[in-house]
C-alpha positions in Angstrom: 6.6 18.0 8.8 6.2 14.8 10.1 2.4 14.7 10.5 2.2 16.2 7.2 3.4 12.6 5.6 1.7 10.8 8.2 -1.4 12.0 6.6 -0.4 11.4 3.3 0.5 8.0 4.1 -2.8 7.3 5.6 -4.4 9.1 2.9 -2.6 7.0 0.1 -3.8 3.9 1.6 -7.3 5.1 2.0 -6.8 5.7 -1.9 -5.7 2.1 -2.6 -8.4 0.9 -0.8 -11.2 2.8 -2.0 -9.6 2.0 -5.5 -10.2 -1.7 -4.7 -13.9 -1.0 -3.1 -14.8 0.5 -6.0 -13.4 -1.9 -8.6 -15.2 -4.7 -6.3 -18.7 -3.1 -6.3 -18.4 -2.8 -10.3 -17.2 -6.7 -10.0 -14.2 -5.3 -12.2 -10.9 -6.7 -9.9 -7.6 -6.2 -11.9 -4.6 -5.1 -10.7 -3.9 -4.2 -14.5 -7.0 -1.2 -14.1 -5.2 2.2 -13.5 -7.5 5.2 -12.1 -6.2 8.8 -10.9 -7.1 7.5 -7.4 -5.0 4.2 -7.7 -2.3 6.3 -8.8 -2.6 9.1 -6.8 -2.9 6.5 -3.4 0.6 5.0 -4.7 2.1 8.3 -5.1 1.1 9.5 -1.8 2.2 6.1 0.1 5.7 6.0 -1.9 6.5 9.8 -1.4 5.5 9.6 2.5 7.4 6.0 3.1 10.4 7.4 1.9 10.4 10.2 3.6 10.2 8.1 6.9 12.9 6.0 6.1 15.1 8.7 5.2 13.9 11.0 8.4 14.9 8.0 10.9 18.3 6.8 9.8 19.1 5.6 13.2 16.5 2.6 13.1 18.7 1.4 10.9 22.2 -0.2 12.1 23.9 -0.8 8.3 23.3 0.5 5.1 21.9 -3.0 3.8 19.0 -2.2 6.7 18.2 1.2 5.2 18.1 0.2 1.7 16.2 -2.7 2.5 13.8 0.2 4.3 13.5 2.0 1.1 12.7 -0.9 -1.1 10.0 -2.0 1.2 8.3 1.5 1.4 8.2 1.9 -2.5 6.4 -1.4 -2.8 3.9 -0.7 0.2 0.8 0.0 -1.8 1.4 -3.2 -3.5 1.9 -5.4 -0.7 -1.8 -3.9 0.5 -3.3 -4.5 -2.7 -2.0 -7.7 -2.6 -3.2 -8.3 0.9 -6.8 -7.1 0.1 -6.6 -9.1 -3.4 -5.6 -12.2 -1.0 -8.2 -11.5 1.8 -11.2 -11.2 -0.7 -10.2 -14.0 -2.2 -10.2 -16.5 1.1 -13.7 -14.5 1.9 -15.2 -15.4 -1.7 -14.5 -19.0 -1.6 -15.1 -20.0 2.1 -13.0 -23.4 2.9 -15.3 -26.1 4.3 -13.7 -29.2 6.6 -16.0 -31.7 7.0 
């Protein structure tokens, strides 16, 4: 069961990012577009983090741990967007020190 949300993990990143690849090759970045893949890739990442936090109670040593755990794993598809949104934009505008 485990491997079966590992994949879909994976795969709901690989959905997110293909989402961004694609809205980057039609020069239309927006975190306000919504396609079935961008939505499909947060379902997928949401469903599977979950699951993981709530498989392995015993990382956790409090109950403030573990809900802290589930909060992050619901926002994990936006923290990547936000990474990749963050990385093109250092790789667009290149910083020159003279």
């Amino acid at each position: 069961m485990v491997q079966v949300f590992t994949i879909l993990f994976f795969t709901g990143l690989g959905f997110v990012l293909l989402n961004f690849l694609y809205q980057l090759f039609m020069q239309k970045i927006s975190m306000r577009s919504w396609s079935v893949v961008r939505i499909l890739g947060y379902i997928f990442t949401v469903v599977s983090s979950v699951f993981f936090a709530f498989m392995n109670p015993d990382w956790f040593h409090s109950f403030e741990g573990y809900t802290c755990a589930v909060a992050v794993s619901w926002t994990m598809p936006f923290i990547e967007e936000w990474l990749l949104l963050l990385g093109w934009d250092m790789l667009k505008r290149p910083r020159m020190s003279v």
